[in-house]
C-alpha positions in Angstrom: -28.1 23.4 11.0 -27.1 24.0 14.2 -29.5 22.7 17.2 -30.5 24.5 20.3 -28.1 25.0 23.0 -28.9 23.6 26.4 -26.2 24.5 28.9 -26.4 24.8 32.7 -24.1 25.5 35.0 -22.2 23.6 37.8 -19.6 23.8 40.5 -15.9 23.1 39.2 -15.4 19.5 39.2 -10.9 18.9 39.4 -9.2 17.7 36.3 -6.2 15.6 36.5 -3.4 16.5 34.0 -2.0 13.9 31.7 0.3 11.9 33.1 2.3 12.4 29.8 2.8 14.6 27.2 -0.3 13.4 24.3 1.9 14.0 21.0 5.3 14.8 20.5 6.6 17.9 19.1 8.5 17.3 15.9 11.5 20.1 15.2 13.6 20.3 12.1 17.4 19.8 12.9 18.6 23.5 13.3 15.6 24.1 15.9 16.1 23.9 19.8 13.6 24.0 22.6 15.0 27.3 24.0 14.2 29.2 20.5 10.2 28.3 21.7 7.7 30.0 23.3 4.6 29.2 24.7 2.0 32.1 25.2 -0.6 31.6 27.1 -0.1 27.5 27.7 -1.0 26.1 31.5 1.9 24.5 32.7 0.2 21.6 33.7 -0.2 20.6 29.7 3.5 19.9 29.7 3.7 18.2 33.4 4.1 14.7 32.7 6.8 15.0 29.9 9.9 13.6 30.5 12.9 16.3 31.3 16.3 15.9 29.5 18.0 18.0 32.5 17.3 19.0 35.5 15.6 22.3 34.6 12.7 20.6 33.7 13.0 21.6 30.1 10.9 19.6 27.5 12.6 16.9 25.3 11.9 17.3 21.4 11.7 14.3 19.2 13.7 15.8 15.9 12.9 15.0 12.3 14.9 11.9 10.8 15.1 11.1 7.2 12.7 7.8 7.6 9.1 7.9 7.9 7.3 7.4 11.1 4.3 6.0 10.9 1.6 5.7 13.8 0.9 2.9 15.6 -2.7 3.4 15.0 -2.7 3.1 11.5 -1.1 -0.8 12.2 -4.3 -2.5 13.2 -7.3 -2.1 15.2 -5.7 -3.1 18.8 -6.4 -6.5 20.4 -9.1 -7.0 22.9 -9.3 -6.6 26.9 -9.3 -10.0 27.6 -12.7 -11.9 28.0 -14.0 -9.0 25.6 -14.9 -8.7 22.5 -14.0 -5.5 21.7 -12.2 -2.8 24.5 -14.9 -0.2 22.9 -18.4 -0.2 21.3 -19.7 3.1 20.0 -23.6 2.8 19.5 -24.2 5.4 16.7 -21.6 6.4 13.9 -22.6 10.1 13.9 -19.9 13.1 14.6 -19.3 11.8 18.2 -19.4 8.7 18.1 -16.6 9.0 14.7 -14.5 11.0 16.6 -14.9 8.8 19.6 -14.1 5.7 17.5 -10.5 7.7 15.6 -9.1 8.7 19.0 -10.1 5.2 20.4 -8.1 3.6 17.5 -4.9 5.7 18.3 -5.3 5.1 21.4 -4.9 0.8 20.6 -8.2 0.2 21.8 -10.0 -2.4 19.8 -13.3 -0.8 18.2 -16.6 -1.0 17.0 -19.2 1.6 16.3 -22.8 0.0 15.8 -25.1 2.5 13.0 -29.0 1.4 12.0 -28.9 4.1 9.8 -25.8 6.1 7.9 -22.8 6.9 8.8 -22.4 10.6 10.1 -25.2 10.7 11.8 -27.9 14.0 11.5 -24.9 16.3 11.2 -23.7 15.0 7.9 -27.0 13.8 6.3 -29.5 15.7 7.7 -27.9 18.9 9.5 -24.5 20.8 9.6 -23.3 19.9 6.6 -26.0 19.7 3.7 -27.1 23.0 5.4 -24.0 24.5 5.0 -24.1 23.7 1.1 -27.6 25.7 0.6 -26.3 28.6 2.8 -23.5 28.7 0.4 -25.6 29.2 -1.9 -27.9 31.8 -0.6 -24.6 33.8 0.6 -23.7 34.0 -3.4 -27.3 34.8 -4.2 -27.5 37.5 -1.6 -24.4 39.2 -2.7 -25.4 39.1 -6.5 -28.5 40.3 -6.3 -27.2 43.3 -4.1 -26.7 45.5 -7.2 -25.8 48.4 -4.7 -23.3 46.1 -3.0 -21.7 45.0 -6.6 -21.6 48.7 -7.6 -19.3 49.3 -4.8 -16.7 47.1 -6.3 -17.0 48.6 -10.0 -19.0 44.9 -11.1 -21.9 44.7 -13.3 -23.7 41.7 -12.5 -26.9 40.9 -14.7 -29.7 39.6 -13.0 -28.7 36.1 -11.2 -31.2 33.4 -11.0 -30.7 29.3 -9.5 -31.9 25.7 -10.5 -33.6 24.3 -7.6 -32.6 21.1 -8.1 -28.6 21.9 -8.7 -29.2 23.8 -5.6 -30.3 20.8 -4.3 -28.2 18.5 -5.8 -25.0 20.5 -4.5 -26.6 19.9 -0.9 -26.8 16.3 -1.6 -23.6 15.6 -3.4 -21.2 17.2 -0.5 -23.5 15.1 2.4 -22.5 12.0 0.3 -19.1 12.7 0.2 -18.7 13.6 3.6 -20.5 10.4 4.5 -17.8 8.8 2.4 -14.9 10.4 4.0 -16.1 9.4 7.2 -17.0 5.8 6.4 -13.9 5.8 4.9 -11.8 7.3 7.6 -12.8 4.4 9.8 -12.0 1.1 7.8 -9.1 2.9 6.8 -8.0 2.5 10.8 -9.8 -0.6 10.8 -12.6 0.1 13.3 -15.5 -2.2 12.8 -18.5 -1.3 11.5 -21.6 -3.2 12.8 -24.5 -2.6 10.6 -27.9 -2.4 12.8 -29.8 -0.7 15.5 -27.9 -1.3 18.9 -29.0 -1.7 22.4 -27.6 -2.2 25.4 -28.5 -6.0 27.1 -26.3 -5.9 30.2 -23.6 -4.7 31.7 -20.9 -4.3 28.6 -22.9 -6.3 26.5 -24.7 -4.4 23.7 -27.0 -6.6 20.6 -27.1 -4.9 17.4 -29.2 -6.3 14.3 -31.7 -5.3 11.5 -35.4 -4.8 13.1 -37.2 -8.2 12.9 -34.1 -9.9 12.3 -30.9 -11.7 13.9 -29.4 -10.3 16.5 -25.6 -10.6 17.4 -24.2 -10.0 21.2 -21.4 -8.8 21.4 -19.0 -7.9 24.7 -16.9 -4.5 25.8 -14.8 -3.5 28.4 -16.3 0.0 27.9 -20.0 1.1 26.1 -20.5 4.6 24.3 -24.2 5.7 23.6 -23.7 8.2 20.7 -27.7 8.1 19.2 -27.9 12.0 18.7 -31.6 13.3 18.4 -34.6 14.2 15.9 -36.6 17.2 15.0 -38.9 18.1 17.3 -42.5 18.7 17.2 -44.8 19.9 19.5 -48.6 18.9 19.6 -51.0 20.0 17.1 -48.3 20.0 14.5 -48.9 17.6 11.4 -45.9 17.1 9.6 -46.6 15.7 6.0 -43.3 16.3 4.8 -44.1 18.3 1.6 -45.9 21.5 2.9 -45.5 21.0 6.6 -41.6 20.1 7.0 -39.1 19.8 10.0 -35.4 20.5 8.7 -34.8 16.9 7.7 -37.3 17.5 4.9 -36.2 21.2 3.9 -32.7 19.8 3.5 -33.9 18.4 0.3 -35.5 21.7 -1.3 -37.9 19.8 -2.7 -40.0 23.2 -3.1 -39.2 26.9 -2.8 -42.2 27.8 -1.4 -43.9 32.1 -1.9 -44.5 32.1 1.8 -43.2 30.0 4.7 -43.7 30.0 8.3 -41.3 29.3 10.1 -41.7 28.0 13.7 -39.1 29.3 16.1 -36.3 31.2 15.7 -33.3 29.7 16.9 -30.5 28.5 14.9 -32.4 26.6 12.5 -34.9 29.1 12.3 -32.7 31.4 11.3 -30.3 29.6 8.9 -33.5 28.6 6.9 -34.6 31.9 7.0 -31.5 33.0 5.3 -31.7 30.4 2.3 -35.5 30.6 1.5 -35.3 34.8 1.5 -32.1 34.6 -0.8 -34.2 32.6 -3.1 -37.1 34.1 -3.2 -39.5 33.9 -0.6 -41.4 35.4 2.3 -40.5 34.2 5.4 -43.0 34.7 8.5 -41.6 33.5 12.1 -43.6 32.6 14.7 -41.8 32.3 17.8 -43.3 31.7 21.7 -40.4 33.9 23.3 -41.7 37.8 23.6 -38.1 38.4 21.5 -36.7 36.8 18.0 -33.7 34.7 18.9 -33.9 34.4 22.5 -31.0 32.4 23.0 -28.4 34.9 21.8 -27.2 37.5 23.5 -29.3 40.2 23.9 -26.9 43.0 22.3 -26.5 41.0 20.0 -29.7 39.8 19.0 -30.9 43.6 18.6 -28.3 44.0 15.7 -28.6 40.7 14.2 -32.3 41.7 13.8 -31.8 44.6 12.5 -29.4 43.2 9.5 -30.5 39.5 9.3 -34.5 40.1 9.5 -36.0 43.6 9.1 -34.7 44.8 6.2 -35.3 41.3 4.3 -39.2 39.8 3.5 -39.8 39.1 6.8 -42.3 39.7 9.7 -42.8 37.5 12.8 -45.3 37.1 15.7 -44.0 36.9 18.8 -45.0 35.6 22.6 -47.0 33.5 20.4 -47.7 29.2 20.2 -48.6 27.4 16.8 -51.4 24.8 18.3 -52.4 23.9 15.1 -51.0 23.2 12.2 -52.8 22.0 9.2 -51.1 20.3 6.1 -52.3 22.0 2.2 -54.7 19.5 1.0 -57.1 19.2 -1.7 -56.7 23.3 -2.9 -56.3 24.7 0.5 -53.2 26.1 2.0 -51.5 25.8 5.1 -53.2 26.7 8.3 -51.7 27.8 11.3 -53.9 28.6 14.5 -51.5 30.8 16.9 -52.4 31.7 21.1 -51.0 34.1 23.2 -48.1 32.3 24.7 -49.4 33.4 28.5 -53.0 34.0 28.4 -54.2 31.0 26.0 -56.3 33.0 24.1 -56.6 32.8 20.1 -54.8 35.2 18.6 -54.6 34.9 14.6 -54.7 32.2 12.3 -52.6 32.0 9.2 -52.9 30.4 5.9 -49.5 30.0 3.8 -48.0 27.9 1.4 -45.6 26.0 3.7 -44.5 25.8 7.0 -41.3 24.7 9.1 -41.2 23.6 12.1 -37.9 24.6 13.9 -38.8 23.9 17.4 -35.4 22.8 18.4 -34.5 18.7 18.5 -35.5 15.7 21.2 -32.9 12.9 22.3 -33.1 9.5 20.4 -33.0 7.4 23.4 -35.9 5.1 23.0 -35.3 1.1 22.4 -31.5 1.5 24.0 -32.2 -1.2 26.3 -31.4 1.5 29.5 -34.1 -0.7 31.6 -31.2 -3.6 31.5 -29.2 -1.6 33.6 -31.5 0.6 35.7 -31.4 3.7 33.8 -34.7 6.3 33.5 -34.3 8.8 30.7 -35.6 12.4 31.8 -37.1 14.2 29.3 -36.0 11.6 26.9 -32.0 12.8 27.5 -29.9 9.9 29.7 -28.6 11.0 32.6 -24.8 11.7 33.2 -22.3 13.3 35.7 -19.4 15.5 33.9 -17.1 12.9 32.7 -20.4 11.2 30.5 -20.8 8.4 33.0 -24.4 7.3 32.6 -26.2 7.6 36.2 -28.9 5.0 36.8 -32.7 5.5 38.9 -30.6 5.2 41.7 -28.2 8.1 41.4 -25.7 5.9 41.0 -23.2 5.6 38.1 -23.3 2.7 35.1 -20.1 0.9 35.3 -17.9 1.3 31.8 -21.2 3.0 29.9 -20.7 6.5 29.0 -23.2 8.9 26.8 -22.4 11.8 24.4 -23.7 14.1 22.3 -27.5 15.2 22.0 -28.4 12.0 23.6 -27.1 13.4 26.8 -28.6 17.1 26.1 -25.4 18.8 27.7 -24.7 21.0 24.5 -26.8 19.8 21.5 -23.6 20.5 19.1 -22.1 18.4 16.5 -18.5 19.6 17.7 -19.8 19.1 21.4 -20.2 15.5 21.0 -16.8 14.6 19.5 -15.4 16.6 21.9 -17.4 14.6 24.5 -16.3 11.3 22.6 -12.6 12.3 22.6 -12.9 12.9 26.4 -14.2 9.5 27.1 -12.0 7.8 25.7 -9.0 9.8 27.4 -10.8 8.6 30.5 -11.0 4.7 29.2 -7.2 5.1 28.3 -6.2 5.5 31.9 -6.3 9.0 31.2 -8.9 11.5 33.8 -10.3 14.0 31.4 -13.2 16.8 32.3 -14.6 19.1 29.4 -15.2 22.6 29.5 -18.4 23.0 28.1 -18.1 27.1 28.2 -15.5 27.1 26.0 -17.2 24.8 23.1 -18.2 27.7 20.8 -21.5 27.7 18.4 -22.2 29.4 15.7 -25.1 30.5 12.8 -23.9 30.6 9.6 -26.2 33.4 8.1 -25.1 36.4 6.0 -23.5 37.9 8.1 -22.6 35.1 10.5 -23.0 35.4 14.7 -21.0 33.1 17.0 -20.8 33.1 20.6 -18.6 31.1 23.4 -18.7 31.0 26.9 -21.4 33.3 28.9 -23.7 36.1 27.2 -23.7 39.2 29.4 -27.1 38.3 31.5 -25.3 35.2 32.4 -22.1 36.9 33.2 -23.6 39.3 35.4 -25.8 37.1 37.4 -22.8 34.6 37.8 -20.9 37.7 39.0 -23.6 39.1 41.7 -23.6 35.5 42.7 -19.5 35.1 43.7 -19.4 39.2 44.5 -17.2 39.7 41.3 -17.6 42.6 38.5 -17.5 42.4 35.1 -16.3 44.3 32.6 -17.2 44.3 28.4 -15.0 45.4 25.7 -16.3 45.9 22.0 -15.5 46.7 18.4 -16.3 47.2 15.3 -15.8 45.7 11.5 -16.4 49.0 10.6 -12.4 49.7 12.2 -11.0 46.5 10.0 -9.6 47.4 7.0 -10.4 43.7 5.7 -13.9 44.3 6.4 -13.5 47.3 4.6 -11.9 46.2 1.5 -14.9 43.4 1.2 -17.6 46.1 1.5 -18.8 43.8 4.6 -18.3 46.4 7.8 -21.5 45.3 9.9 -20.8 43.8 12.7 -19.1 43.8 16.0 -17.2 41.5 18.6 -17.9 41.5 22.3 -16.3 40.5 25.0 -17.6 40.0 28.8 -14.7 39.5 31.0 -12.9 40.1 34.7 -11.3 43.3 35.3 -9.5 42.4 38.6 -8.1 38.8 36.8 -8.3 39.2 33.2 -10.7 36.2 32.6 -12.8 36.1 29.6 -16.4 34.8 30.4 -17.8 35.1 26.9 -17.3 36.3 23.5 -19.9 37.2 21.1 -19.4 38.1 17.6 -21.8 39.4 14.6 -20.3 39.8 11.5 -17.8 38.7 8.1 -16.9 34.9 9.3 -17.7 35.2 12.7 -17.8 31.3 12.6 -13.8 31.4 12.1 -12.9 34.5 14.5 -14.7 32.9 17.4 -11.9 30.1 17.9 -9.2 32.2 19.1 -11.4 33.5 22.2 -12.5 29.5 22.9 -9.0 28.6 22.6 -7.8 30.9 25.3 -11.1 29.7 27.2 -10.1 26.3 27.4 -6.5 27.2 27.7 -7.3 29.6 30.9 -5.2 32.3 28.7 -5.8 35.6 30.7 -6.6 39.1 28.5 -2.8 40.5 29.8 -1.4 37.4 28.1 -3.3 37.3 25.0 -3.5 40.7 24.1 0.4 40.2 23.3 -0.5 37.9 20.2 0.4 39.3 16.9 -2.3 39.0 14.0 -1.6 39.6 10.4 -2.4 42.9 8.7 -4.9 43.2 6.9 -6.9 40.2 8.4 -10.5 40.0 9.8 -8.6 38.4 13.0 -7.4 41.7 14.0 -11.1 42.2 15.0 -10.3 39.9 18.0 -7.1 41.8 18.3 -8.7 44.9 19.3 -11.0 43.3 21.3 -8.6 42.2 23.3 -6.4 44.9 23.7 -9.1 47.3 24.2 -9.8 45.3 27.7 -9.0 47.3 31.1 -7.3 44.8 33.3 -6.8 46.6 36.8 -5.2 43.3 38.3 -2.7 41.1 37.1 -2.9 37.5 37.5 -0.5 34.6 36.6 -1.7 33.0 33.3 -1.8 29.7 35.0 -5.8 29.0 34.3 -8.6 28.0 37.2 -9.9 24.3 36.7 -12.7 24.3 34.5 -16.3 24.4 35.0 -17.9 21.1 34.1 -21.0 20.9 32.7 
């Protein structure tokens, strides 16, 4: 499941291009460099290569008949001297993996420290075993649409599930990803340091089993890559059998008649999707005055109207769960709900289970952060926008970075290896700044939403702010013929951009693998591609991407602007 978003806004911090070009560009024999063409590409991505004339033209390493082999895969790198390592990586979830792969082939010598699994809540606990059960529901949905299954000239007979296949599917792909992972790492030889890690100094980090020995080890450079754990609020106890937090639901243990489900943000929703499609009545009960505040709004209207009112669900809204009883001894599930703004009592449910969904809190606690004069604030550690850790003073940690949910930037799987690639860039030599609007999220119900960059509220108070308009383009899967031919036309795709520059703000997209289309829009985000570039781009016919397509093109760009990109906005 996907967490909460928390993303705030700050003035444009300067990144530095590489100094050289990060990969080479392999060409078969009868290519040449002038036969290429680069839409959309800021200039300063190719601005340290080395020129073979003096026109500045790129060089192009050409395919030989023997095998070339990366350096990476040679060894783990030798240490910074007086170091034990050039890198430690405290937590071997998504971030801190893909901080400790690009660290590798980058010949820094590494170690990621885990107290738990490899992969973190993503792979064990989140993204990935969720994804198997919506998989499932997706395939239950559609076969128990006999309307739906008409359409296509099928006769399906009534479909039913095994809970514990169901389960075990969810279980069996977490393991192997975990696997892959693991394996991915000794493959390149990074170390794997088996205990809970803290920090004990400057560059010195202690890892060992609670109540055990501990080992010290040295590092030019420290990464604290803990993640985070449901949350739950006060008055909430969580037996985890009838009162669950997504760590528990993950194992479908039960299907229960009715659930409860306590807020409906990502998670919220996702699980709303799986226990419907397998039988049972869902009930929200979210503290907003709106179901799925942090969408945007347009969007949130339709995604209601498909995802939740014609399925077996109600909801209270503007509404907080104070209490919430486990079943015990015959009795069900109680739930005492207030008025969100007046306190008062406003209902009390009884149900057979409940989750709670109330977003997720940093793991930050026992890091050690008092050795080098760091407060936590609301549990996240505190960093500027490269990920250096800022101490009580407001002053930054030398060589100790944080990423991912510890941090609480952009509580995303994909936002912390992003964040883990971008330190190490820096750690290379290399000054690298994120984007954070152009990491996109995603739901992954039936049908799917996905959103990058700024929802229209956003847009427009950014705008009023820096005396810009805005303009918004939409359309429609009922226009795509691939939408069409799947029987799967609800949905649209919006876009909030700049008329007088052609800048896309935000994209927002409800429909048939709106998970997959979003990439192209946070692809030109984080490229700086302008509308009057992009709209150029040819898309295969019939595909769902032509959705984007039209988006695009159906954009009214009154100025025209060079496709060289503004720096990004850090985070």
């Amino acid at each position: 499941m996907q967490s909460s978003i928390s993303l705030s806004l700050s003035s444009a911090s300067p990144i530095t291009a590489r100094s050289n070009c990060g990969a080479d560009l392999f060409l078969s024999n009868n290519t040449t460099p002038s036969q290429l063409r680069f839409c959309g590409l800021r200039r300063e991505a190719f601005a340290g290569c080395k020129s073979s004339s003096s026109n500045n033209s790129i060089r192009f390493k050409q395919l030989r008949s023997t095998k070339k082999v990366s350096a990476s895969l040679s060894g783990n790198g030798t240490p910074s001297k007086g170091f034990d390592y050039d890198l430690v990586i405290i937590g071997a979830g998504v971030g801190g993996h893909g901080a400790a792969l690009h660290a590798v082939e980058k010949g820094l010598k590494t170690a990621i420290i885990e107290g738990d699994v490899v992969g973190g809540t993503c792979v064990n606990r989140g993204c990935v075993p969720s994804k198997a059960l919506l998989a499932v529901s997706g395939r239950m949905r559609e076969l128990q649409n006999e309307h739906h299954m008409k359409s296509f000239g099928l006769q399906v007979a009534a479909a039913g599930y095994d809970r514990q296949g169901v389960a075990d599917h969810a279980q069996n792909l977490a393991t192997k990803i975990r696997n892959n992972l693991t394996n991915s790492m000794k493959s390149l030889g990074v170390d794997i340091l088996t205990g809970f890690g803290a920090v004990v100094g400057p560059q010195k980090v202690k890892y060992g089993k609670v109540g055990g020995t501990e080992t010290v080890i040295t590092a030019k450079d420290i990464i604290i890559a803990t993640g985070s754990v449901p949350f739950v609020p006060k008055g909430i106890e969580v037996d985890g059998k009838t009162v669950i937090t997504s760590d528990h639901a993950l194992k479908l243990e039960t299907v229960p008649e009715w659930i409860v489900i306590v807020g409906s943000g990502y998670i919220g929703l996702e699980f709303s999707d799986v226990y419907t499609a397998l039988g049972s009545e869902v009930t929200f009960v979210e503290a907003l005055d709106q179901l799925m505040p942090g969408f945007d709004p347009e969007i949130g209207k339709l995604a209601q109207r498909v995802l939740i009112n014609p399925r077996k669900i109600d909801y209270h809204t503007g509404v907080f769960a104070t209490k919430i009883t486990p079943a015990k001894d015959g009795k069900p599930v109680t739930i005492e709900l207030i008025d969100a703004k007046t306190k008062e009592p406003k209902d009390t449910l009884e149900v057979d289970a409940a989750l709670i969904a109330t977003g997720r809190a940093p793991f930050t606690e026992g890091l050690g952060l008092e050795s080098v004069n760091v407060q936590t604030q609301r549990g996240f550690i505190p960093v500027d926008e490269r990920m250096r850790v800022i101490d009580s003073k407001g002053e930054l940690v030398p060589h100790l970075y944080c990423i991912g949910d510890a941090n609480g930037k952009m509580m995303l799987a994909h936002a912390a290896s992003a964040q883990g690639i971008s330190v190490v860039e820096q750690v290379s030599g290399k000054d690298h700044v994120l984007n954070h609007l152009s990491i996109p999220a995603a739901c992954f119900t039936h049908p799917e939403i996905s959103m990058v960059g700024l929802t229209e509220p956003q847009a427009r108070e950014k705008a009023e702010k820096e005396g810009f308009e805005i303009s918004i383009a939409k359309t429609s899967f009922k226009a795509n013929t691939k939408a069409l031919a799947e029987n799967e036309g609800e949905g649209i795709a919006k876009m909030i951009y700049r008329p007088d520059s052609g800048e896309i703000l935000g994209v927002h997209i409800f429909g048939m693998h709106a998970a997959d289309l979003i990439h192209e829009a946070s692809n030109a985000i984080a490229l700086g591609t302008r509308i009057q570039d992009i709209k150029y781009a040819v898309h295969a016919h019939p595909t769902l991407s032509e959705v984007i397509d039209e988006l695009f093109k159906s954009a009214k760009v009154t100025g025209y602007v060079s496709n060289e990109a503004r720096e990004p906005i850090s985070v």
